[in-house]
C-alpha positions as YAML, in Angstrom:
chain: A
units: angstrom
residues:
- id: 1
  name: UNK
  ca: [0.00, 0.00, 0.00]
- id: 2
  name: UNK
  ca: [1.48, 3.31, -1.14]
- id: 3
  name: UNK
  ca: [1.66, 5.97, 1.09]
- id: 4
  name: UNK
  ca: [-0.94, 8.90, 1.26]
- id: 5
  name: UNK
  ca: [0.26, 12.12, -0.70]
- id: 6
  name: UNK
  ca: [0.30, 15.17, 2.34]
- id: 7
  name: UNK
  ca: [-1.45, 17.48, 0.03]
- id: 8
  name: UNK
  ca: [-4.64, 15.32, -0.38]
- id: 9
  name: UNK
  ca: [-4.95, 13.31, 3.01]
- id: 10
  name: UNK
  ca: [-7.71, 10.57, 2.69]
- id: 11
  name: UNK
  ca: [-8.58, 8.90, 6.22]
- id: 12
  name: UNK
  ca: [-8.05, 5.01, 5.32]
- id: 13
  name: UNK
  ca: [-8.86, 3.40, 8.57]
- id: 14
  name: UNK
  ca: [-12.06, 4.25, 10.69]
- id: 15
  name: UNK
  ca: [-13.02, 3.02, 14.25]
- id: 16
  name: UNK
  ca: [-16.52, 2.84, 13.29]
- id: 17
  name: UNK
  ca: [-18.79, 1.53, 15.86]
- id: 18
  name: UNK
  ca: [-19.48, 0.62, 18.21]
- id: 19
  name: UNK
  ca: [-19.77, 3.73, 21.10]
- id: 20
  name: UNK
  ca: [-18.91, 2.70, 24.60]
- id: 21
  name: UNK
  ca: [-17.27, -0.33, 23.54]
- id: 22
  name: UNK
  ca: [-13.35, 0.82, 24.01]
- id: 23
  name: UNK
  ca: [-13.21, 2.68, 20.95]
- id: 24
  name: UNK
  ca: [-11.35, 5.48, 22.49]
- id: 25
  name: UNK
  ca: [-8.94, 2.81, 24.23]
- id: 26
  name: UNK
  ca: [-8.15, 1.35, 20.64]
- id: 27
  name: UNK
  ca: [-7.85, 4.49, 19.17]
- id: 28
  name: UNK
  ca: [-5.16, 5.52, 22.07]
- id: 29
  name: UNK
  ca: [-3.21, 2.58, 21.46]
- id: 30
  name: UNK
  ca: [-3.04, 2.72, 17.84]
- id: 31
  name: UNK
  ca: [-2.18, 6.34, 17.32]
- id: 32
  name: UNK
  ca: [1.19, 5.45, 19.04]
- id: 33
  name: UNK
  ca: [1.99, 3.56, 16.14]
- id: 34
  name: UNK
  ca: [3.96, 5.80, 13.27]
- id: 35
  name: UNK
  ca: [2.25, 4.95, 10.48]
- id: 36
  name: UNK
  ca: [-0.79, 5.80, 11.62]
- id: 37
  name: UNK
  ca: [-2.11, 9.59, 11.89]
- id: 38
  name: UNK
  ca: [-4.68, 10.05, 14.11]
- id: 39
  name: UNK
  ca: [-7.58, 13.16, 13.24]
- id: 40
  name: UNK
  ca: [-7.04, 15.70, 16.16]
- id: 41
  name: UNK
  ca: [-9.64, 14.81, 18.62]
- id: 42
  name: UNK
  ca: [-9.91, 10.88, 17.42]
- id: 43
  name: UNK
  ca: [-13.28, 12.17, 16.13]
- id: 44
  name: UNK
  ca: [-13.98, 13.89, 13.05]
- id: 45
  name: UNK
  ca: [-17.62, 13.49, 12.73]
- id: 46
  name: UNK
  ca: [-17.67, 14.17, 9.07]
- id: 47
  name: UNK
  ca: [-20.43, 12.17, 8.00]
- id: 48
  name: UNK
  ca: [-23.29, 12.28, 10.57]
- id: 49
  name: UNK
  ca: [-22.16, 16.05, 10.42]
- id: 50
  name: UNK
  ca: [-26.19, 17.83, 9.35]
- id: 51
  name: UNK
  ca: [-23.65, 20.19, 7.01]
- id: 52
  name: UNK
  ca: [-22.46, 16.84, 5.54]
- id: 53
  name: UNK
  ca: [-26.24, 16.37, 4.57]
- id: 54
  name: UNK
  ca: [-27.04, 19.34, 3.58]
- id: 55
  name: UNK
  ca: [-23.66, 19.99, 1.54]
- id: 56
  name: UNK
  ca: [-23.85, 20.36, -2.52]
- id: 57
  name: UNK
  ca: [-20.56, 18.59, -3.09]
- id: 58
  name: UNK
  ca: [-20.16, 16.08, -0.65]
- id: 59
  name: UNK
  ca: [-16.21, 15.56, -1.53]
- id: 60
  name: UNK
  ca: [-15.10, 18.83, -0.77]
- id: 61
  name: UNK
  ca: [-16.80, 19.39, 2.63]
- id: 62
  name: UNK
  ca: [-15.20, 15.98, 3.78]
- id: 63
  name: UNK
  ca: [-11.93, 16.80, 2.17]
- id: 64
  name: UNK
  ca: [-12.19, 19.91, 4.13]
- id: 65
  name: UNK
  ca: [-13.07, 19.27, 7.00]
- id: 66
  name: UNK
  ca: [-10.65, 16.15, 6.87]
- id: 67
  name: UNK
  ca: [-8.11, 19.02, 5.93]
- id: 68
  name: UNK
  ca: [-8.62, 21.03, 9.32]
- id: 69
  name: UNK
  ca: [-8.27, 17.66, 11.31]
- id: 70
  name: UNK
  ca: [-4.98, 16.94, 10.16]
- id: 71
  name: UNK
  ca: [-2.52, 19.79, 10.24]
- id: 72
  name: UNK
  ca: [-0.17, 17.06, 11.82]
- id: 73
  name: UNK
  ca: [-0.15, 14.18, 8.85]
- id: 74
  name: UNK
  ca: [3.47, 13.78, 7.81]
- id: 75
  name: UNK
  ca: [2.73, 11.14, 4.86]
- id: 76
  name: UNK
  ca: [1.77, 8.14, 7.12]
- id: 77
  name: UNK
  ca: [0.50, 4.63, 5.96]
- id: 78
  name: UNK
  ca: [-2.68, 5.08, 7.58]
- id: 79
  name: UNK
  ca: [-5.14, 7.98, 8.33]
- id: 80
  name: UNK
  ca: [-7.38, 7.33, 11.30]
- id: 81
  name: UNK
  ca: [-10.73, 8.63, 12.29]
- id: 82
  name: UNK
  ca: [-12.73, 6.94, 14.93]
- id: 83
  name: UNK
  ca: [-15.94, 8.02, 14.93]
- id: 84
  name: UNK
  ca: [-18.04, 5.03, 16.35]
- id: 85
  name: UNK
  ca: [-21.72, 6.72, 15.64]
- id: 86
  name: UNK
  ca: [-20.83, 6.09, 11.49]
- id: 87
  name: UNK
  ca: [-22.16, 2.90, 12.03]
- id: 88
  name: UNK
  ca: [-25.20, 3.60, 13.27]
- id: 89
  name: UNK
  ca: [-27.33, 5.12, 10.90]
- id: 90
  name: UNK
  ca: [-27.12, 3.45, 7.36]
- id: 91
  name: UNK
  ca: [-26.68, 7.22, 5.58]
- id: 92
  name: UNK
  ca: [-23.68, 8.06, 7.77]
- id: 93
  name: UNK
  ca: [-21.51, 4.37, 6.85]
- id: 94
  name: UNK
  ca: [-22.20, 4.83, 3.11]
- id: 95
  name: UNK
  ca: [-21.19, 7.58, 3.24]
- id: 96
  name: UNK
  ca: [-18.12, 6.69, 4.87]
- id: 97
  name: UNK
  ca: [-17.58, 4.13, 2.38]
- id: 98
  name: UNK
  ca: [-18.25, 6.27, -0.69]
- id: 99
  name: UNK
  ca: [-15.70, 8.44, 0.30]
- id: 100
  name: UNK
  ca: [-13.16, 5.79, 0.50]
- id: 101
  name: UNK
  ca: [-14.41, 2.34, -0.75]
- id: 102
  name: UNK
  ca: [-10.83, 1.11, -0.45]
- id: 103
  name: UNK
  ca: [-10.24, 2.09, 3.43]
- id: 104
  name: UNK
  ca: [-10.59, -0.72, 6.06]
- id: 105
  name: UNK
  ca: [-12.88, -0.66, 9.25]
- id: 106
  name: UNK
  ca: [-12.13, -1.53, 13.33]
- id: 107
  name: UNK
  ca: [-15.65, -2.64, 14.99]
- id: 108
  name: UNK
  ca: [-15.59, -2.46, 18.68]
- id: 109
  name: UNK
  ca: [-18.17, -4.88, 20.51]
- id: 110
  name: UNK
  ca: [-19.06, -5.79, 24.12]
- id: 111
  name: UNK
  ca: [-22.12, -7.05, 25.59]
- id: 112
  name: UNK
  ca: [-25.09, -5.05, 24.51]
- id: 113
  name: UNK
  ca: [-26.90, -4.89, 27.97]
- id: 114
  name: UNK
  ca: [-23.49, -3.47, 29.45]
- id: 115
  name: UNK
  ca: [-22.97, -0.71, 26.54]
- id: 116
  name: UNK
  ca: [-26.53, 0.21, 26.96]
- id: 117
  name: UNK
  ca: [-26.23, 0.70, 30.45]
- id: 118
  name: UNK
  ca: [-22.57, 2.24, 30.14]
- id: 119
  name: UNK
  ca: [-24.25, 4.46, 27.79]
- id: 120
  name: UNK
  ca: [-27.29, 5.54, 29.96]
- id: 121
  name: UNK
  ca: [-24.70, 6.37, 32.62]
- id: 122
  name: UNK
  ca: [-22.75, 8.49, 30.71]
- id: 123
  name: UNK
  ca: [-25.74, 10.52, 29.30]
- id: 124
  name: UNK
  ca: [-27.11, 10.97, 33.23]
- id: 125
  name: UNK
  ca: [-24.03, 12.48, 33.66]
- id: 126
  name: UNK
  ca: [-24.25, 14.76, 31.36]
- id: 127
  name: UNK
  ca: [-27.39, 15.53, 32.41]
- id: 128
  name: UNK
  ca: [-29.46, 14.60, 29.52]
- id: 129
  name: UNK
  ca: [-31.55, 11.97, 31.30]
- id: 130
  name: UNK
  ca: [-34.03, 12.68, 34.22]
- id: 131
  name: UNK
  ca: [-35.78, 8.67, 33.67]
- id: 132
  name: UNK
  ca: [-34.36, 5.82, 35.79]
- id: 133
  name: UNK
  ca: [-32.57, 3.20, 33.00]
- id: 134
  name: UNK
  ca: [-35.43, 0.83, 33.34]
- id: 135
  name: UNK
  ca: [-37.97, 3.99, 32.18]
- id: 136
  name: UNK
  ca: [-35.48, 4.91, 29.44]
- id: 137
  name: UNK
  ca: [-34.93, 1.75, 27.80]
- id: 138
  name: UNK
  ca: [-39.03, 1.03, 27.99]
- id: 139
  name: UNK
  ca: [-39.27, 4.44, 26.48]
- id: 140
  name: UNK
  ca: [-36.60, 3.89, 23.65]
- id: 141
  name: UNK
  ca: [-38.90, 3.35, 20.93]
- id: 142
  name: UNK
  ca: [-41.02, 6.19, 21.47]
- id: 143
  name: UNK
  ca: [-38.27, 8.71, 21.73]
- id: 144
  name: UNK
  ca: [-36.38, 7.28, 19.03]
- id: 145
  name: UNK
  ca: [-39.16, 7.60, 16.42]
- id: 146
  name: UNK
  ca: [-38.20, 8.79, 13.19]
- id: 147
  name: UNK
  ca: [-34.33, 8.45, 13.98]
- id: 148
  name: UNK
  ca: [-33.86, 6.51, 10.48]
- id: 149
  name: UNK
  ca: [-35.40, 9.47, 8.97]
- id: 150
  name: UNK
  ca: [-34.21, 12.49, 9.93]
- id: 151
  name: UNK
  ca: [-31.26, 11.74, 12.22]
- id: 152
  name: UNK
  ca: [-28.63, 12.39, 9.22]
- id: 153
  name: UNK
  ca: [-30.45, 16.58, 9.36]
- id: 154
  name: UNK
  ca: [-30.10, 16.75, 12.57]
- id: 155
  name: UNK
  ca: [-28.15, 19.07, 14.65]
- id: 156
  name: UNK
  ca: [-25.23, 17.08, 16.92]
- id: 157
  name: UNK
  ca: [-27.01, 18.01, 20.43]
- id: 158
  name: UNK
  ca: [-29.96, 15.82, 19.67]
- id: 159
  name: UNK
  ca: [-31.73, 12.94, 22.03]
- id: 160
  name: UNK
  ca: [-31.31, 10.75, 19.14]
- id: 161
  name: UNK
  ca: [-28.00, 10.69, 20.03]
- id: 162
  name: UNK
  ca: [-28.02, 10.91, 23.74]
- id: 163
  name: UNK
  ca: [-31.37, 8.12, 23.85]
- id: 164
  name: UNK
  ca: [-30.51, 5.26, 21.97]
- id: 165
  name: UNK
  ca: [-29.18, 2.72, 24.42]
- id: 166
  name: UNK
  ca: [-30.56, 0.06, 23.61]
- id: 167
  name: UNK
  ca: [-30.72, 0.81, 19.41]
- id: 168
  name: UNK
  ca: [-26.71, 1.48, 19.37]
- id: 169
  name: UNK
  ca: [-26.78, -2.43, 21.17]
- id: 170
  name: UNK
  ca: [-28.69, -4.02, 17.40]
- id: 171
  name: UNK
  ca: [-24.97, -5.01, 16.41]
- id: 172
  name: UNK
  ca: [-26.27, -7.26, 13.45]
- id: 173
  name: UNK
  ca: [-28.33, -5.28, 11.51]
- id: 174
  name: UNK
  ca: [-25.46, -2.91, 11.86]
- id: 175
  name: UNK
  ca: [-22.23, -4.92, 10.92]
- id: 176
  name: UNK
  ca: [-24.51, -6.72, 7.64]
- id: 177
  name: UNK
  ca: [-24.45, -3.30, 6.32]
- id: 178
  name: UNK
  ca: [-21.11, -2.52, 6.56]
- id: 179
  name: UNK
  ca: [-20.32, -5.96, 5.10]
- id: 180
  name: UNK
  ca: [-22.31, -5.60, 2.15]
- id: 181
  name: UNK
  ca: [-20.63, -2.31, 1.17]
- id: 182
  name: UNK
  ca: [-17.64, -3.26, 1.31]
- id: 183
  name: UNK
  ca: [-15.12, -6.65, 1.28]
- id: 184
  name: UNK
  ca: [-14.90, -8.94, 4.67]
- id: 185
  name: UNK
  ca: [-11.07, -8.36, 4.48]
- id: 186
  name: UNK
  ca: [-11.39, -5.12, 4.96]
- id: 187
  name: UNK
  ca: [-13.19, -5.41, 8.36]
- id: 188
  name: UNK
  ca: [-12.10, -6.50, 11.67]
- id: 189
  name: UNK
  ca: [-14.37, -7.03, 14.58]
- id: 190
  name: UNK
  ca: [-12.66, -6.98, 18.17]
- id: 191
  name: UNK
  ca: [-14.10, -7.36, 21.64]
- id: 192
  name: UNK
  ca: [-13.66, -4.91, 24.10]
- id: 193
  name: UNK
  ca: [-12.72, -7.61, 27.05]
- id: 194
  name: UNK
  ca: [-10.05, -9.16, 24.46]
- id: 195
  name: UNK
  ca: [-8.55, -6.02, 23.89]
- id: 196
  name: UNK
  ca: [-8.64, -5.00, 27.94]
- id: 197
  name: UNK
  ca: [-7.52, -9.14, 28.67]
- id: 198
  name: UNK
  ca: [-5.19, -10.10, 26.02]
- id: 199
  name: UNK
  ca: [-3.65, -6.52, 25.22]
- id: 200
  name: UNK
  ca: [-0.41, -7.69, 23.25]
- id: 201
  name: UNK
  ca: [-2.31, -10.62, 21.14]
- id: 202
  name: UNK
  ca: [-4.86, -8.55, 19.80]
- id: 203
  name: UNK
  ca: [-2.83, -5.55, 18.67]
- id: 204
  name: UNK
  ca: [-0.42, -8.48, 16.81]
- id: 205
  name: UNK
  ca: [-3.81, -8.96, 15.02]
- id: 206
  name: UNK
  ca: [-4.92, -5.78, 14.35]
- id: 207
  name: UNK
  ca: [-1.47, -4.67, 13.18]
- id: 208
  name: UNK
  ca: [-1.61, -7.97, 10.50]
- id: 209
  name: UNK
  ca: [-4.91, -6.86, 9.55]
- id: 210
  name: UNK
  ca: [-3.07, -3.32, 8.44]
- id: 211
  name: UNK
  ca: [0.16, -5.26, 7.26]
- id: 212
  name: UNK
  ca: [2.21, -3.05, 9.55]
- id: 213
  name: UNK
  ca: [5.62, -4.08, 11.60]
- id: 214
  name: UNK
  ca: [3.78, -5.06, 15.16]
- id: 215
  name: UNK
  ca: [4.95, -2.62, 17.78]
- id: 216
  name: UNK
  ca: [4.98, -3.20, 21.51]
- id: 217
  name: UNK
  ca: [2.83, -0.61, 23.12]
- id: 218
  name: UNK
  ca: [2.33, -0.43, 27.01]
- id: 219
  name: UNK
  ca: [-1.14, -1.45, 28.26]
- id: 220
  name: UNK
  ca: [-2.82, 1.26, 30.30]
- id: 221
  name: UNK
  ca: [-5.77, 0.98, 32.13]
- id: 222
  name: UNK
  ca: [-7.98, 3.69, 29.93]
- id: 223
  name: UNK
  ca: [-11.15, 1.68, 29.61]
- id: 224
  name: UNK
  ca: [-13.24, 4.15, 31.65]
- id: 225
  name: UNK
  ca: [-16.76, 2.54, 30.44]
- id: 226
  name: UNK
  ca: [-15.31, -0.91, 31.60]
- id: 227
  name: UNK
  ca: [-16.22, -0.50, 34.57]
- id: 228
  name: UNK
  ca: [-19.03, -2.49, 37.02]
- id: 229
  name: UNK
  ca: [-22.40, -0.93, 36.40]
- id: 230
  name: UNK
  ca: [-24.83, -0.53, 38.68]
- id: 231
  name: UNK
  ca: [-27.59, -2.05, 36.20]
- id: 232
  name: UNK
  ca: [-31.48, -2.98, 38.24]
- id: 233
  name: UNK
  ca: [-32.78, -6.17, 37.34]
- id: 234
  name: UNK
  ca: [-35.60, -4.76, 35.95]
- id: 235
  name: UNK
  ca: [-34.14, -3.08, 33.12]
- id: 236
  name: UNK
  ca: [-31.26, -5.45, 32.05]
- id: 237
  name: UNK
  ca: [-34.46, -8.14, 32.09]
- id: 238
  name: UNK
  ca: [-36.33, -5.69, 29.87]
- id: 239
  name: UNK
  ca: [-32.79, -5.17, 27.80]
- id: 240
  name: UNK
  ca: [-32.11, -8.49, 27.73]
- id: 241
  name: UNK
  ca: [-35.70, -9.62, 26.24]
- id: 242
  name: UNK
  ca: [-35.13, -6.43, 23.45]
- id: 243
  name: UNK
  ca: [-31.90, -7.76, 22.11]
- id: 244
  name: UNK
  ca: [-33.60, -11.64, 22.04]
- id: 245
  name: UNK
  ca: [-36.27, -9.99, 19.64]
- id: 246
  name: UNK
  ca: [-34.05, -7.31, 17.73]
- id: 247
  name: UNK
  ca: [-30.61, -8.09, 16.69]
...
């Protein structure tokens, strides 16, 4: 694979899904590798951008906003942007691989009851959630109606975003997407738990997935959402039973 010219900078690798799943972890560790260039902020939200969608030529807005992201790219192999929301909506990954057809894809996974409660936590925080998780994930469908349509026009502080707990968790329907766009090689799906467990094994793998020269890179402990969650019964029962009818 020839390296990217520095005058025309086209992100090849994308951490694409899936949010709260150690994303940010893999993201930390690769970027310590020097072939790959890392978008300032790991997230360039590009294509679930509403300017994205409402942009007459496409290209050039995600050239340039690509452009401002990487003031830093010094001809690397690879040019990485981990936004994990691309995967979500169908608009925002075709996108993604329109733009680059040839670029590969990293899909973080974990156990959907634990992401959706890792990300109900995280939105509480924020304080964009008043309803207890058991309330929220019962309420999911309601406030999530019309996501599929209008989601891609919407502005980035939306409850779409901040709501979907247990609709981020539909893994399936998500990853068939991606893999009829574009070639099975050129996606690799990692568990969060092997990449917290067996640190040095599956960056070997990830770096033969990329055909790059492995490098040994010091395990920290950054998985902040891997932490014990204080789930109820109630609503990992009523999680549980979603993700047995929806995959």
């Amino acid at each position: 694979m020839q390296k990217q010219i520095a005058t025309f900078p086209i992100p090849n690798l994308h951490i694409v899904g899936f949010q709260k799943c150690g994303t940010t972890a893999m993201a930390h560790f690769l970027s310590q590798h020097a072939d790959i260039c890392m978008v300032e902020g790991k997230e360039a939200h590009v294509f679930d951008d509403p300017e994205y969608a409402h942009a007459a030529d496409k290209t050039a807005f995600a050239m340039q906003k690509y452009r401002n992201k990487l003031p830093h790219f010094d001809a690397q192999r690879y040019i990485l942007d981990s936004t994990p929301i691309t995967l979500f909506h169908p608009a925002f990954i075709k996108a993604c691989v329109a733009f680059n057809p040839q670029a590969r894809f990293i899909v973080m996974q974990r156990d959907p009851v634990d992401r959706a409660f890792s990300h109900y936590q995280m939105t509480k925080a924020r304080g964009l959630e008043s309803l207890s998780p058991f309330m929220a994930f019962l309420l999911e469908p309601w406030r999530m109606k019309g996501c599929q349509e209008t989601l891609p026009l919407c502005p980035f502080e939306h409850a779409y975003r901040d709501h979907s707990y247990l609709s981020r968790g539909r893994y399936k329907r998500q990853l068939d997407l991606l893999y009829q766009l574009v070639d099975a090689k050129q996606i690799l799906v990692v568990e969060q738990q092997a990449l917290a467990s067996q640190h040095i094994s599956t960056l070997k793998s990830i770096f033969q997935f990329l055909a790059l020269e492995p490098k040994q890179i010091v395990k920290e402990n950054v998985f902040s959402s891997a932490q014990t969650l204080n789930s109820s019964a109630s609503a990992s029962l009523l999680a549980r039973l979603y993700f047995s009818l929806f995959s």
